[in-house]
Gaussian input, Z-matrix of N, CA and C with variables (Angstrom, degrees):
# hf/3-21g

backbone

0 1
 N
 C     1     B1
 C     2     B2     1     A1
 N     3     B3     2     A2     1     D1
 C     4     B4     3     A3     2     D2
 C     5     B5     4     A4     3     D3
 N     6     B6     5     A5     4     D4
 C     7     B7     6     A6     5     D5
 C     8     B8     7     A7     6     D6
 N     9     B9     8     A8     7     D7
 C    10    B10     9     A9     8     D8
 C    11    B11    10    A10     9     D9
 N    12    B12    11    A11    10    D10
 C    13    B13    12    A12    11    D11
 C    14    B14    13    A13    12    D12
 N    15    B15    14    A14    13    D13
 C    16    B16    15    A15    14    D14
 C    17    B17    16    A16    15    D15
 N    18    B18    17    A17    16    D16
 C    19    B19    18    A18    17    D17
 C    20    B20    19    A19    18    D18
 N    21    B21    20    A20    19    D19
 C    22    B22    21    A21    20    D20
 C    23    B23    22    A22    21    D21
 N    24    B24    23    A23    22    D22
 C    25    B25    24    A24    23    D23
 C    26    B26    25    A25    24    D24
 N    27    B27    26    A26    25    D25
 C    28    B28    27    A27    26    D26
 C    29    B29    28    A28    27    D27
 N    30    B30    29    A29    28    D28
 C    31    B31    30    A30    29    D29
 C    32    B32    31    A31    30    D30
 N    33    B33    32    A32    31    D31
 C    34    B34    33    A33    32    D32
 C    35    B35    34    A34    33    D33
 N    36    B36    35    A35    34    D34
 C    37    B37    36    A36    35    D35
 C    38    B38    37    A37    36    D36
 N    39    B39    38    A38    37    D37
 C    40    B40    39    A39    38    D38
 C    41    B41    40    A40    39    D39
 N    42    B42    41    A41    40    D40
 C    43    B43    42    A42    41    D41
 C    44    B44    43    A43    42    D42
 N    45    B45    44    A44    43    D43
 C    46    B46    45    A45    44    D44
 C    47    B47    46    A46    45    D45
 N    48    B48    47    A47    46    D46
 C    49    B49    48    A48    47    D47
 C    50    B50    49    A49    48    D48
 N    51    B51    50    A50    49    D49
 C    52    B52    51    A51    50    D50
 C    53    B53    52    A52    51    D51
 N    54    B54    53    A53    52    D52
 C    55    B55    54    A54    53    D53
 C    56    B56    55    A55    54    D54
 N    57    B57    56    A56    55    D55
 C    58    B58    57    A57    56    D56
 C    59    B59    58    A58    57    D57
 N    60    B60    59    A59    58    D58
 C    61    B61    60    A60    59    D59
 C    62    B62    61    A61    60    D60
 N    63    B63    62    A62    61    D61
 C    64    B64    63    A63    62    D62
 C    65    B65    64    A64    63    D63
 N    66    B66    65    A65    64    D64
 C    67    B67    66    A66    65    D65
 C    68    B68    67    A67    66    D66
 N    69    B69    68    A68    67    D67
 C    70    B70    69    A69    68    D68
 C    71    B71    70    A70    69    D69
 N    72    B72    71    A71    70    D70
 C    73    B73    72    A72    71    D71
 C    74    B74    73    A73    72    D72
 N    75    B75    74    A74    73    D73
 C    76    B76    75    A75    74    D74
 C    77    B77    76    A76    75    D75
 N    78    B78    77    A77    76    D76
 C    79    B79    78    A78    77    D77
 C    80    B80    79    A79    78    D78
 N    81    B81    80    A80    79    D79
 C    82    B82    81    A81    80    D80
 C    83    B83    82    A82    81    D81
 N    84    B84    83    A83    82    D82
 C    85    B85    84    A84    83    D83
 C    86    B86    85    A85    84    D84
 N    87    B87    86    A86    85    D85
 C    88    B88    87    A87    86    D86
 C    89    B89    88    A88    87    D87
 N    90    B90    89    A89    88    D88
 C    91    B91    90    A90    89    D89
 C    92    B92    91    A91    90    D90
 N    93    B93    92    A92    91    D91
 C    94    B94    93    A93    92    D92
 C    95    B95    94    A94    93    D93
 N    96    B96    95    A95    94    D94
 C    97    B97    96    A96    95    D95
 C    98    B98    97    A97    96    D96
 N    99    B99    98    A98    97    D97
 C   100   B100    99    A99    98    D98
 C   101   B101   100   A100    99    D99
 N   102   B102   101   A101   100   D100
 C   103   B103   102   A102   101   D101
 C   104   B104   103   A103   102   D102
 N   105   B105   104   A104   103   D103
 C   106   B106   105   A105   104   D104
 C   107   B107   106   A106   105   D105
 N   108   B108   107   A107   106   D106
 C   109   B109   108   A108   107   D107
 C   110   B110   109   A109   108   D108
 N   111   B111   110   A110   109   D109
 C   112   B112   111   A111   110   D110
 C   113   B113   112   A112   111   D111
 N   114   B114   113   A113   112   D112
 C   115   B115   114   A114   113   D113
 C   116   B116   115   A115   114   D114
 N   117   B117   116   A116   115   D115
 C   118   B118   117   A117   116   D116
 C   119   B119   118   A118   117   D117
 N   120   B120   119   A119   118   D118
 C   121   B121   120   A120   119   D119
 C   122   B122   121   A121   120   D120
 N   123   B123   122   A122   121   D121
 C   124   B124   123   A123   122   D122
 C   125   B125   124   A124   123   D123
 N   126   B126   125   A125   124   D124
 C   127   B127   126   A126   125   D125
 C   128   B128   127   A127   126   D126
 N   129   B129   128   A128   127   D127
 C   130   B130   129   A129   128   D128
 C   131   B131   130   A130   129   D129
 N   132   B132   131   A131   130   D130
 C   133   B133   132   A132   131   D131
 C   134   B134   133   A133   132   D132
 N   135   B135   134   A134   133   D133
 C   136   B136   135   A135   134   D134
 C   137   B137   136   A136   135   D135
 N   138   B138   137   A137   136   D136
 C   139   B139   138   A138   137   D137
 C   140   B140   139   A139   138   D138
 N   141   B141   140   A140   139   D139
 C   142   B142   141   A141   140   D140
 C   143   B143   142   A142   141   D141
 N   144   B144   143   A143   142   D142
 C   145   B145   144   A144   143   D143
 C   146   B146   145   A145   144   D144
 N   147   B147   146   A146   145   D145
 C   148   B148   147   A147   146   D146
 C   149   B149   148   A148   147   D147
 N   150   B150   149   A149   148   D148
 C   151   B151   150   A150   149   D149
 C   152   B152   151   A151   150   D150
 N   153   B153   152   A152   151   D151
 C   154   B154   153   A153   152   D152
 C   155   B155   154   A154   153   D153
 N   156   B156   155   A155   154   D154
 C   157   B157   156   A156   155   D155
 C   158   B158   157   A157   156   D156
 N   159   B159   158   A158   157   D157
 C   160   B160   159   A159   158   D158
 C   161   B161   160   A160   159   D159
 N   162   B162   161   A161   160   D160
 C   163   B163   162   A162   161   D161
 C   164   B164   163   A163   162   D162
 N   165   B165   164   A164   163   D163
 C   166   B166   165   A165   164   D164
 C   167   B167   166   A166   165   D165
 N   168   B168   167   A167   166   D166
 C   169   B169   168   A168   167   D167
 C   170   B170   169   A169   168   D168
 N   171   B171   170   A170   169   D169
 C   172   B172   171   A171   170   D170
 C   173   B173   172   A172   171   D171
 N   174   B174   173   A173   172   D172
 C   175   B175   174   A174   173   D173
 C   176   B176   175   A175   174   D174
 N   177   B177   176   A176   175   D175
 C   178   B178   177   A177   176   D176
 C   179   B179   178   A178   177   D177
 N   180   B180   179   A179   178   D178
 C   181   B181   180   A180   179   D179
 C   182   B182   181   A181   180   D180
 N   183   B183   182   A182   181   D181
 C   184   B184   183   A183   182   D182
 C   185   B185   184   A184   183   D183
 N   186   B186   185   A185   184   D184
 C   187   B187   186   A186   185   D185
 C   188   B188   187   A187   186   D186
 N   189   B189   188   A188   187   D187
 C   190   B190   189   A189   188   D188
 C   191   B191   190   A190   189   D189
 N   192   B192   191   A191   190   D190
 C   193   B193   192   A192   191   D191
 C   194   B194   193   A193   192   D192
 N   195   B195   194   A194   193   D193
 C   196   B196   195   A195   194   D194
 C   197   B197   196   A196   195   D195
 N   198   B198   197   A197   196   D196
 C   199   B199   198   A198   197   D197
 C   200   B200   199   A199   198   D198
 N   201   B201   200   A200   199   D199
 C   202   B202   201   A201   200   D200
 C   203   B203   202   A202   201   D201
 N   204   B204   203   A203   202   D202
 C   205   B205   204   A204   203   D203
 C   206   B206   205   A205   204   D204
 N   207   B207   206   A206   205   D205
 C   208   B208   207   A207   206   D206
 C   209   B209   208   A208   207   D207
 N   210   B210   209   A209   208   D208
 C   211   B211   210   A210   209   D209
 C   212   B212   211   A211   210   D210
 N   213   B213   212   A212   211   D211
 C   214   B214   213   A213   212   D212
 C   215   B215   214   A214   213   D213
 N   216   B216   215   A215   214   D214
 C   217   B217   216   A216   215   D215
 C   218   B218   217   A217   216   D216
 N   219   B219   218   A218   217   D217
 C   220   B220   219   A219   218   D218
 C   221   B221   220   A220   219   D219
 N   222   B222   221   A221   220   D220
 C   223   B223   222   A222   221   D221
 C   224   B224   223   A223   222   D222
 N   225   B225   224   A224   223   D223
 C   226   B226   225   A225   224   D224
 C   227   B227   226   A226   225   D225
 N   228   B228   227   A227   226   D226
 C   229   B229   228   A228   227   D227
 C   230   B230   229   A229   228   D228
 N   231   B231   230   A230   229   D229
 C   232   B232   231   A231   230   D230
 C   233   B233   232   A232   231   D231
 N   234   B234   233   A233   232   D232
 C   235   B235   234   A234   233   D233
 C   236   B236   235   A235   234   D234
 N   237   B237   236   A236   235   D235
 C   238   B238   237   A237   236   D236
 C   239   B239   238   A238   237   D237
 N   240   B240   239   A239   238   D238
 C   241   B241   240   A240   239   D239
 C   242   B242   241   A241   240   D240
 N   243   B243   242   A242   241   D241
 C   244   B244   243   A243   242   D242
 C   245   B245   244   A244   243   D243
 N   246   B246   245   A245   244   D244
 C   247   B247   246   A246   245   D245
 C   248   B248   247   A247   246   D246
 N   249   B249   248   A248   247   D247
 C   250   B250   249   A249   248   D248
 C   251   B251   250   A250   249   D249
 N   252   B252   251   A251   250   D250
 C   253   B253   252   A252   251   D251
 C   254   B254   253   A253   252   D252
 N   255   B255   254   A254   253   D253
 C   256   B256   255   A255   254   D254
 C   257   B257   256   A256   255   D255
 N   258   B258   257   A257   256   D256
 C   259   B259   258   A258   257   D257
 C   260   B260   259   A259   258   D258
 N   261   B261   260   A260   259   D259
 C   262   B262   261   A261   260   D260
 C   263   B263   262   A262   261   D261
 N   264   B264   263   A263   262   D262
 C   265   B265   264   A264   263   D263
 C   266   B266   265   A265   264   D264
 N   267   B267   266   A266   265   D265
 C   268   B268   267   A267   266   D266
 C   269   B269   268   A268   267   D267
 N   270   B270   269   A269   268   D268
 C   271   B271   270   A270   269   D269
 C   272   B272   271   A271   270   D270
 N   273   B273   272   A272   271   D271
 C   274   B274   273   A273   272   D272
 C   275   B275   274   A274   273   D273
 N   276   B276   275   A275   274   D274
 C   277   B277   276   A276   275   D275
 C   278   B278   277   A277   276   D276
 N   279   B279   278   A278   277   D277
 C   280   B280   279   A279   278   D278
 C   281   B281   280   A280   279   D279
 N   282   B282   281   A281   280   D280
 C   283   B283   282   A282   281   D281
 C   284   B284   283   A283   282   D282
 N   285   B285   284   A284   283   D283
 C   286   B286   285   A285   284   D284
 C   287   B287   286   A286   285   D285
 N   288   B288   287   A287   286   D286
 C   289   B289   288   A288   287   D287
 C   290   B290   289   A289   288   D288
 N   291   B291   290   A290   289   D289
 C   292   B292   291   A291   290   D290
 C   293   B293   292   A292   291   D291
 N   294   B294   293   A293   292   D292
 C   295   B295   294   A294   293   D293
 C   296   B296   295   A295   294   D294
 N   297   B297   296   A296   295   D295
 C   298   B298   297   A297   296   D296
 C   299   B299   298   A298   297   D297
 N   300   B300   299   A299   298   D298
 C   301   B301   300   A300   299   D299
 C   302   B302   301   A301   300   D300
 N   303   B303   302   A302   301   D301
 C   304   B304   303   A303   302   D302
 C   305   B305   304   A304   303   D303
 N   306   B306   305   A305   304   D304
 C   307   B307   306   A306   305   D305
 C   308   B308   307   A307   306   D306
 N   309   B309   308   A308   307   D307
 C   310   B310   309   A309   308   D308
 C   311   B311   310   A310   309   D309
 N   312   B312   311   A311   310   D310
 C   313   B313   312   A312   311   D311
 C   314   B314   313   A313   312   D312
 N   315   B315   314   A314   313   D313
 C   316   B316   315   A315   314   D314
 C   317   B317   316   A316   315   D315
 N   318   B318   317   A317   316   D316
 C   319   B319   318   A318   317   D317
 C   320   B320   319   A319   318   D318

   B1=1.4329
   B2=1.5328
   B3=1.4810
   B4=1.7668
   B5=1.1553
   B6=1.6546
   B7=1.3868
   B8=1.6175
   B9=1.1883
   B10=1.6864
   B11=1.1688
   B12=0.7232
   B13=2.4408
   B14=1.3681
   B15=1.4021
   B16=1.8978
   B17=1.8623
   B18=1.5789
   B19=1.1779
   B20=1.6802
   B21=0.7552
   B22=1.5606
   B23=1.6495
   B24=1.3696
   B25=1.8738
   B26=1.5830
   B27=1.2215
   B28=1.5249
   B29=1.2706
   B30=1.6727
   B31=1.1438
   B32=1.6159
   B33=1.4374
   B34=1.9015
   B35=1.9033
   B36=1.1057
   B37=1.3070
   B38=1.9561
   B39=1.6310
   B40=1.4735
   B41=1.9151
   B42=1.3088
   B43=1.6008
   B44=1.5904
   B45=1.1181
   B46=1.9080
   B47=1.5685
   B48=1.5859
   B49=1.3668
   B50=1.9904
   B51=0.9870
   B52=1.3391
   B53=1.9783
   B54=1.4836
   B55=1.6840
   B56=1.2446
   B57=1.4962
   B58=1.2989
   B59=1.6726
   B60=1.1783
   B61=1.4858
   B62=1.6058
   B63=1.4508
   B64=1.5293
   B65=1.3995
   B66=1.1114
   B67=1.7491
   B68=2.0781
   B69=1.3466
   B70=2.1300
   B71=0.9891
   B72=1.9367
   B73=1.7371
   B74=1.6185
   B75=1.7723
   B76=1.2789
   B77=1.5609
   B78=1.6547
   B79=1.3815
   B80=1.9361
   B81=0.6519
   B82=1.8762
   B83=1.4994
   B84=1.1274
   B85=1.6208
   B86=1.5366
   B87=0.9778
   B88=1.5015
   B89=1.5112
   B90=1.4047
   B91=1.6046
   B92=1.4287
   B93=1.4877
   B94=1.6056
   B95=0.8554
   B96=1.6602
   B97=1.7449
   B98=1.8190
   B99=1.2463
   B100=1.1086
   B101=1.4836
   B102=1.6796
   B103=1.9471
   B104=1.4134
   B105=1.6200
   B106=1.4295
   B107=1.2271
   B108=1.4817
   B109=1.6473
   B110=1.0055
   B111=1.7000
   B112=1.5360
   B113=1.8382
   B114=1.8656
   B115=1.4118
   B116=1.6576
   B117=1.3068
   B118=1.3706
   B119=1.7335
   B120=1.3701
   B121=1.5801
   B122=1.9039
   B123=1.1075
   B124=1.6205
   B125=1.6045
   B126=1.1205
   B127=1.0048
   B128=1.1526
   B129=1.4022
   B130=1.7613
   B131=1.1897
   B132=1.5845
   B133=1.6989
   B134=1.8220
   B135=1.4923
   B136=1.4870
   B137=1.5857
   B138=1.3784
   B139=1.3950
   B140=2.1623
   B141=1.4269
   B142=1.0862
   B143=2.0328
   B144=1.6435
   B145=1.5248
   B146=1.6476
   B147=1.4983
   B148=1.3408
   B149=1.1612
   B150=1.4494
   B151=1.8108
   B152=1.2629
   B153=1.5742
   B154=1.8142
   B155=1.4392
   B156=1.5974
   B157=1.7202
   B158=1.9606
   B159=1.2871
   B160=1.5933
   B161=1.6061
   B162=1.3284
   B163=1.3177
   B164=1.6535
   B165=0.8565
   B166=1.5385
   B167=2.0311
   B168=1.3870
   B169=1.5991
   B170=1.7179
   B171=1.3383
   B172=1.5505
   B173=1.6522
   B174=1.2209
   B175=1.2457
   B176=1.2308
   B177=1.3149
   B178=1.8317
   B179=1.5026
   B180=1.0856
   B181=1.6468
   B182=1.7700
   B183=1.5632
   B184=1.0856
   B185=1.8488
   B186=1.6377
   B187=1.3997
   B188=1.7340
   B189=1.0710
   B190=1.5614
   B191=1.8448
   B192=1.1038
   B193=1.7105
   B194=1.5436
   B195=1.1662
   B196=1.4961
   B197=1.7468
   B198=0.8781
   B199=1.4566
   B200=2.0978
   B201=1.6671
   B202=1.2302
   B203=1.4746
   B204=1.5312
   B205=1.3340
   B206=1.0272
   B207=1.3731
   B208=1.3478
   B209=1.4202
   B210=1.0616
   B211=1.6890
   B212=1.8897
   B213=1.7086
   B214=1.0528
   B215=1.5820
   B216=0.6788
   B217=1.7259
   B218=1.6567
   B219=0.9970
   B220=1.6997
   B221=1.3954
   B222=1.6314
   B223=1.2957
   B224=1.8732
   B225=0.9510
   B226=1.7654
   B227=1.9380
   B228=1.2432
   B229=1.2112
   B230=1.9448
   B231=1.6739
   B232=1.0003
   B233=1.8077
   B234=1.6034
   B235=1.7304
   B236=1.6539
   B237=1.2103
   B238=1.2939
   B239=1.5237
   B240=1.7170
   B241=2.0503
   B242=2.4357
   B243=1.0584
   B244=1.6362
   B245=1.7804
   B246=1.3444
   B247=1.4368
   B248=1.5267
   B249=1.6106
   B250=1.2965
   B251=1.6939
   B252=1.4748
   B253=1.1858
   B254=1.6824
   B255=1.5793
   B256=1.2506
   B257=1.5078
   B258=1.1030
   B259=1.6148
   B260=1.4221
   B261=1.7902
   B262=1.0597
   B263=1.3417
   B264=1.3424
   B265=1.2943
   B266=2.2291
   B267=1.4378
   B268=1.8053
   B269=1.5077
   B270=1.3046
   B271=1.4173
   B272=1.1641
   B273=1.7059
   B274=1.3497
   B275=1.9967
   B276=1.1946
   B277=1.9659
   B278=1.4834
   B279=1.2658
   B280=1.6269
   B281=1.6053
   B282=1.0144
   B283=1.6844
   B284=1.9449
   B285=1.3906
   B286=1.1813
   B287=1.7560
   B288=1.2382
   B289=1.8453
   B290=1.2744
   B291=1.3585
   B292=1.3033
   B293=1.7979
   B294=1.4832
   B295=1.6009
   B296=2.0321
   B297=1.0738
   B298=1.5025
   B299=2.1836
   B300=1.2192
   B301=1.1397
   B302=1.5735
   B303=1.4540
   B304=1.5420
   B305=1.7052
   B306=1.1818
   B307=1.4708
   B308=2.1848
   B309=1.2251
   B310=1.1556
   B311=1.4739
   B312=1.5793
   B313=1.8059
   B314=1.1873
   B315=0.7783
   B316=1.6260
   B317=1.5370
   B318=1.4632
   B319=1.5804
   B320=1.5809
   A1=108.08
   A2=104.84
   A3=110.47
   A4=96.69
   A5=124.34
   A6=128.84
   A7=112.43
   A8=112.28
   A9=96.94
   A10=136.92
   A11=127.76
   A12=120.94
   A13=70.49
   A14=125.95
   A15=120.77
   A16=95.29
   A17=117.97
   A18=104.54
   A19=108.71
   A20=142.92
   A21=155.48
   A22=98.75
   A23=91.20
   A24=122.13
   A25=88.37
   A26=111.01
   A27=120.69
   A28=135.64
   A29=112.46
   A30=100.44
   A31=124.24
   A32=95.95
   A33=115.22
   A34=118.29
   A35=109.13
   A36=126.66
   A37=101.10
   A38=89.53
   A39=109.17
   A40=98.31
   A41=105.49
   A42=103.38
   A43=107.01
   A44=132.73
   A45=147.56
   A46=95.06
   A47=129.39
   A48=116.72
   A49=107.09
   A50=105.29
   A51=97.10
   A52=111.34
   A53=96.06
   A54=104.46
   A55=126.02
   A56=111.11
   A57=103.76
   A58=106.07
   A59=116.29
   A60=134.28
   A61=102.45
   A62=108.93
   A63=121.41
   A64=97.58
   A65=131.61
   A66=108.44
   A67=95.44
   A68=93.68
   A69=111.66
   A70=84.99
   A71=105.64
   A72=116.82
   A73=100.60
   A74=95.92
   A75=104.32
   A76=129.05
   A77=118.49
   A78=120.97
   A79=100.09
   A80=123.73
   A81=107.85
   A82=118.85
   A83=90.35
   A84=101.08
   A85=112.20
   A86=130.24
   A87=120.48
   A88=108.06
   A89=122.49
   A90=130.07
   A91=130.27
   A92=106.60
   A93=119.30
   A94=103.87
   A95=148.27
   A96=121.73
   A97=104.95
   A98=118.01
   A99=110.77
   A100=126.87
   A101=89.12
   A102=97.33
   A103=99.65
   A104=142.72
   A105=121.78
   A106=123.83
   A107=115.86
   A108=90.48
   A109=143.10
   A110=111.73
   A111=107.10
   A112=111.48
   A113=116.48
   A114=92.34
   A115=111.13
   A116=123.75
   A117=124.36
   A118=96.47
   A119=124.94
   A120=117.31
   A121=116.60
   A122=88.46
   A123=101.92
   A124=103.99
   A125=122.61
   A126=110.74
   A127=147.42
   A128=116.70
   A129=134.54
   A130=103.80
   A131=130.17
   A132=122.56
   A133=95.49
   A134=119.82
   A135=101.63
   A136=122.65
   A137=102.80
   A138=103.59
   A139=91.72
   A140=109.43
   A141=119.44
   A142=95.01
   A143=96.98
   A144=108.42
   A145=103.77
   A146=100.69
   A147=71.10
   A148=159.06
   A149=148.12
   A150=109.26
   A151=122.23
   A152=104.33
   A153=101.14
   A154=114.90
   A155=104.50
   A156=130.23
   A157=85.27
   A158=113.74
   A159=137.29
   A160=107.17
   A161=85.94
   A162=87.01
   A163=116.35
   A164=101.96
   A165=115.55
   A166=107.88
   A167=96.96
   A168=110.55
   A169=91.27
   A170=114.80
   A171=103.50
   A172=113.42
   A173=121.47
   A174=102.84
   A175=134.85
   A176=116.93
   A177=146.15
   A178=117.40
   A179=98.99
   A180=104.32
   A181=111.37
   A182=119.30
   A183=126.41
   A184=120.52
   A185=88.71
   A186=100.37
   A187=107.19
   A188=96.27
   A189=116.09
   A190=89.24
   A191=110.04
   A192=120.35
   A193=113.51
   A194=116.24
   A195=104.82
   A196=97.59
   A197=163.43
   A198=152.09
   A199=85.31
   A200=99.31
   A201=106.90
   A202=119.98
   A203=114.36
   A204=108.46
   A205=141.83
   A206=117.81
   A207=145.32
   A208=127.26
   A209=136.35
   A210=117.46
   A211=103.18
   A212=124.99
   A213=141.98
   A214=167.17
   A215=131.85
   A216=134.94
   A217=123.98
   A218=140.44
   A219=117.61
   A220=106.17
   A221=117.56
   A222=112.69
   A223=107.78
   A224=112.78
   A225=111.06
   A226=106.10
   A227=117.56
   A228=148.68
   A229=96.49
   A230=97.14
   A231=116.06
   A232=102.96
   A233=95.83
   A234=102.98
   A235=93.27
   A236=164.23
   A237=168.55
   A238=97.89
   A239=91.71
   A240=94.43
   A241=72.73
   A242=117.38
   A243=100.36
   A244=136.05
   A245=100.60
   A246=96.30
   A247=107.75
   A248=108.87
   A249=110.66
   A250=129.44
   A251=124.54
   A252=142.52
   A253=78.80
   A254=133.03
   A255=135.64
   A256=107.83
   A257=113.98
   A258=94.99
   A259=144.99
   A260=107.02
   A261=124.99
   A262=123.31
   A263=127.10
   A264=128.08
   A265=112.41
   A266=91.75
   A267=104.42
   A268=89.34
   A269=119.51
   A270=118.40
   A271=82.30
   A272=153.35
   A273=145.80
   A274=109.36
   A275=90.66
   A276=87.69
   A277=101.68
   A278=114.59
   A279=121.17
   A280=107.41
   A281=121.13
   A282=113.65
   A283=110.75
   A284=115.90
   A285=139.71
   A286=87.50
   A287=117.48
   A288=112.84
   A289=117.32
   A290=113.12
   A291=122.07
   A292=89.66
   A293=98.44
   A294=105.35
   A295=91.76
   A296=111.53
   A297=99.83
   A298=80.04
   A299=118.72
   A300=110.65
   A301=123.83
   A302=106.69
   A303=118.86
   A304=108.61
   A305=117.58
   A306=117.42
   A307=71.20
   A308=97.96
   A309=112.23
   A310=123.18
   A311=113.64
   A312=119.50
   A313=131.62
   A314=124.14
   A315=108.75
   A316=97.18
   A317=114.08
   A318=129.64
   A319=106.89
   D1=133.40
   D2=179.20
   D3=-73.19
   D4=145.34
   D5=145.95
   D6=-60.15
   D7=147.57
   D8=147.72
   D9=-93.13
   D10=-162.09
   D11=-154.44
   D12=-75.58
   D13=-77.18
   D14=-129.14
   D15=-60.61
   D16=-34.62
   D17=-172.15
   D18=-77.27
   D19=-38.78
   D20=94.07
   D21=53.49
   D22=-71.09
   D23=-160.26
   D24=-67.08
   D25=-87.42
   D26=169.95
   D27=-20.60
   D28=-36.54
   D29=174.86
   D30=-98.50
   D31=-19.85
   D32=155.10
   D33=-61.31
   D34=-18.45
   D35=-176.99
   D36=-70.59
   D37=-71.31
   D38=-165.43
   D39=-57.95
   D40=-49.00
   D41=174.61
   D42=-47.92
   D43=-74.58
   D44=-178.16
   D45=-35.19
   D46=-43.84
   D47=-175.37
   D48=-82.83
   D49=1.03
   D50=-178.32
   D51=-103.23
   D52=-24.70
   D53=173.67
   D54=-102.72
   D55=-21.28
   D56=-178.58
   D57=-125.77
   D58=175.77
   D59=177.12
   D60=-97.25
   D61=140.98
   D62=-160.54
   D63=-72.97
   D64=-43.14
   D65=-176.28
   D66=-128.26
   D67=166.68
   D68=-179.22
   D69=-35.58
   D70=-65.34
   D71=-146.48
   D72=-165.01
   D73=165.38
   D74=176.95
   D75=-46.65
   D76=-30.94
   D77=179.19
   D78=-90.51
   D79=11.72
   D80=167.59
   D81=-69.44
   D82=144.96
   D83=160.79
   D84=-29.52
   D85=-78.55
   D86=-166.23
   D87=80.45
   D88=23.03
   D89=138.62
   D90=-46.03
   D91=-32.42
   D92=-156.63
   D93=-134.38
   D94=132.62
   D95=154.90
   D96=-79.49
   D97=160.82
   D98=167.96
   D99=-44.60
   D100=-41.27
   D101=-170.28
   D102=-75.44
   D103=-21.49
   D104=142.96
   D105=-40.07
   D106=-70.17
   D107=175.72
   D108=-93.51
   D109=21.25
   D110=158.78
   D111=-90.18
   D112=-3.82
   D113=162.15
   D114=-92.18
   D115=-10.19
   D116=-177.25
   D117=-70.75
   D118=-32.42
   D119=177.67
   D120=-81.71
   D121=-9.59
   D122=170.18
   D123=-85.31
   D124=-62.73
   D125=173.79
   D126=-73.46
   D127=-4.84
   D128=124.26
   D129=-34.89
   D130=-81.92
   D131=-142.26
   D132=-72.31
   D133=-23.78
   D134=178.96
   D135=-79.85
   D136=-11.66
   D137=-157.96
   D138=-105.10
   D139=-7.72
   D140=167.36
   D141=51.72
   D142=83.04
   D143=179.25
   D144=-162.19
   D145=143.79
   D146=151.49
   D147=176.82
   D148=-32.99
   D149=178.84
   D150=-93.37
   D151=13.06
   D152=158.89
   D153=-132.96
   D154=45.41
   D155=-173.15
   D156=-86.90
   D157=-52.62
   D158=-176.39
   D159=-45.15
   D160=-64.52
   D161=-164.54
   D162=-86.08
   D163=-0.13
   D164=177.49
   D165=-84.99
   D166=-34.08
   D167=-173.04
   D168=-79.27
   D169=-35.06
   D170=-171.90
   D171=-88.12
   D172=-14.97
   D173=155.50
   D174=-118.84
   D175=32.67
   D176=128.81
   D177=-58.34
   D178=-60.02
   D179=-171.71
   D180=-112.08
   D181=106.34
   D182=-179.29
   D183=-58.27
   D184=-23.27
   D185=-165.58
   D186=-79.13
   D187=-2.77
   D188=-165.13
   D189=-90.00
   D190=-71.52
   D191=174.02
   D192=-52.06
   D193=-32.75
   D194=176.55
   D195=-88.33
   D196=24.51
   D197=-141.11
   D198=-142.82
   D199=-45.72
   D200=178.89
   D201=-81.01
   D202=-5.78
   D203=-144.34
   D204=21.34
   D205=72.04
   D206=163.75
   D207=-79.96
   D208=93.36
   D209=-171.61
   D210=-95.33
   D211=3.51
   D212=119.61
   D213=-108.29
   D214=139.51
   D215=-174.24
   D216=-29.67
   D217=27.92
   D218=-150.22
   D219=-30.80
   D220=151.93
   D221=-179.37
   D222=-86.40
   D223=-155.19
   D224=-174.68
   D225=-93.62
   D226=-12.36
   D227=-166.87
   D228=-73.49
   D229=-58.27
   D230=-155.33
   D231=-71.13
   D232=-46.54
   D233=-172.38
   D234=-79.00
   D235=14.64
   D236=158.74
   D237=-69.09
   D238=-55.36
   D239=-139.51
   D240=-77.04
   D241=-50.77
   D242=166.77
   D243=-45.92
   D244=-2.25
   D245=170.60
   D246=-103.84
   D247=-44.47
   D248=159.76
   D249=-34.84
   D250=-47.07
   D251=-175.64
   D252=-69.16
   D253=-88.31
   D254=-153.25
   D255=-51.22
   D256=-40.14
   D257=164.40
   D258=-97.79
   D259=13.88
   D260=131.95
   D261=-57.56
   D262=-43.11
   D263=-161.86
   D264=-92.11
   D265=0.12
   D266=-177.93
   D267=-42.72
   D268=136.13
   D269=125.47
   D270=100.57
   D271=-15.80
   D272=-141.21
   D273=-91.94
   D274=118.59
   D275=-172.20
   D276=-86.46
   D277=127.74
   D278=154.04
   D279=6.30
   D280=143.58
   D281=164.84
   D282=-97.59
   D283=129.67
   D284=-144.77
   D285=-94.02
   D286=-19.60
   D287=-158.51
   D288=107.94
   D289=-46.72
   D290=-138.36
   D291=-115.06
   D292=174.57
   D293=-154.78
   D294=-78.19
   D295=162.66
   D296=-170.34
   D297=-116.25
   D298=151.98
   D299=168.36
   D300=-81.64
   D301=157.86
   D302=179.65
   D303=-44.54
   D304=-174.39
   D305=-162.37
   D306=-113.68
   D307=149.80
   D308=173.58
   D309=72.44
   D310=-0.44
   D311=165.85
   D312=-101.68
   D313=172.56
   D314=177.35
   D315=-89.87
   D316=169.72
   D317=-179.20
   D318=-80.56

């Protein structure tokens, strides 16, 4: 059975609030929470579209925006420059303080 987007939305939502922290940092915009656009990028890679497949579904379907609580649109610009950041950030460990070593030295 297909989900539909908003359940889709919701359940990529509830995952993003359990792994990540709602914004980079204290000075951001605070337009987006992260866990918005990491379920708006979920629901890109499932619905296999794309980066204005999202935003096109969210201002078609209201139920889709309220599911996210959105009281705006991100444009396709916006969920791009967030996949870019997220797959910059694959694999990325907490920062420790301390100098992390070069790729290929020992620590």
């Amino acid at each position: 059975m297909t989900k539909s987007p908003s359940a889709l939305a919701r359940t990529a939502l509830a995952a993003a609030r359990i792994a990540l922290l709602p914004y980079s940092s204290k000075s951001s915009r605070h337009d987006f929470t992260r866990h918005q656009l990491f379920a708006l990028l979920s629901l890109r890679a499932s619905l296999e579209v794309d980066y204005r497949g999202p935003e096109q579904i969210l201002r078609d379907w209201a139920e889709s925006r309220d599911a996210l609580g959105l009281k705006e649109v991100p444009g396709h610009s916006t969920i791009r420059k967030a996949a870019v950041r997220r797959l910059e950030n694959k694999g990325a460990m907490p920062s420790r303080g301390g100098r992390s070593p070069r790729r290929g030295h020992a620590a």
